[in-house]
N, C-alpha and C positions, 0 to 999 in steps of 0.2 A: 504494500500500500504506500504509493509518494503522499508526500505530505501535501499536497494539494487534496488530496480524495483523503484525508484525514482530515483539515481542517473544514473541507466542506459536509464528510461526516457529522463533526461536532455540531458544524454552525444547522446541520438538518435536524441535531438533535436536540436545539436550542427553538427555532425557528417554530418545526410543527406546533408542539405544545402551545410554544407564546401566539402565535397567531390566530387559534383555536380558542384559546380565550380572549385577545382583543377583536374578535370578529364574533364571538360572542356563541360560539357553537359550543362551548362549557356553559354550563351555568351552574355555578356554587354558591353557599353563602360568601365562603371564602373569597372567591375571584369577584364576588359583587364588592365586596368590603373594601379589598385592598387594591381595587382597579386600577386608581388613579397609580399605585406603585408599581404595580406589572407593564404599565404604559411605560412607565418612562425605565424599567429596568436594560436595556440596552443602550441606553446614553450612560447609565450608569458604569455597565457593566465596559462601556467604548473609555472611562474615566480612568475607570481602575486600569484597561489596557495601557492606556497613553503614560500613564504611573508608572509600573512595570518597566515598560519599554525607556523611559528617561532613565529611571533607577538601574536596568540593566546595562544601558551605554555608560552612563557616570562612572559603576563602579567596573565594566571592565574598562571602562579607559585610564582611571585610576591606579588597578592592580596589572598593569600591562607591564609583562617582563622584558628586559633588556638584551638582547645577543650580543654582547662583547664581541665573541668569536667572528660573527657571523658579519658584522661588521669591518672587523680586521681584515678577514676575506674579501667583503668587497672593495674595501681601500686597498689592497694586493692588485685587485682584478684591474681595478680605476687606474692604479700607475704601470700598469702592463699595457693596457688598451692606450694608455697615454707614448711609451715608449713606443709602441706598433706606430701608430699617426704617425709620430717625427720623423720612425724610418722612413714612413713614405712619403715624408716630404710636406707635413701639413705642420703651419704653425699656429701656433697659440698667443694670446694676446697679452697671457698674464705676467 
């Protein structure tokens, strides 16, 4: 299953029910009661997403590890690829 046909899964298993009672083919005391909050449970539920997702980027941009190494390597690679140029003849400004 791609995560596409998962999350549209979910969102059919959110969907049916909610639109069954905002279309009014339920009828509970419950869902009479609390209508006005099942109405707007998907702004809600879009809030909490948008939360998540800021809180997710913050803290892995935060906890983001450094490659020393991997670094060293490409400054190797940069003064090799700069070496190769000269030989054939291109200059550089700096």
């Amino acid at each position: 299953m791609t995560n596409l046909q998962r999350w549209l899964f979910y969102a059919s298993l959110f969907a049916v029910p909610y639109l069954s009672i905002v279309l009014g083919a339920v009828h509970t005391q419950l869902t009479s009661k609390y209508l006005l909050h099942i109405q707007l449970l998907p702004l809600v539920l879009l809030v909490i997403f948008g939360i998540y997702s800021v809180w997710t980027v913050l803290y892995r941009t935060l906890t983001f590890n450094d490659c020393p190494e991997a670094a060293k390597e490409l400054q190797d690679e940069i003064l090799e690829a700069r070496k190769d140029l000269i030989a054939k003849g291109f200059r550089f400004r700096d």
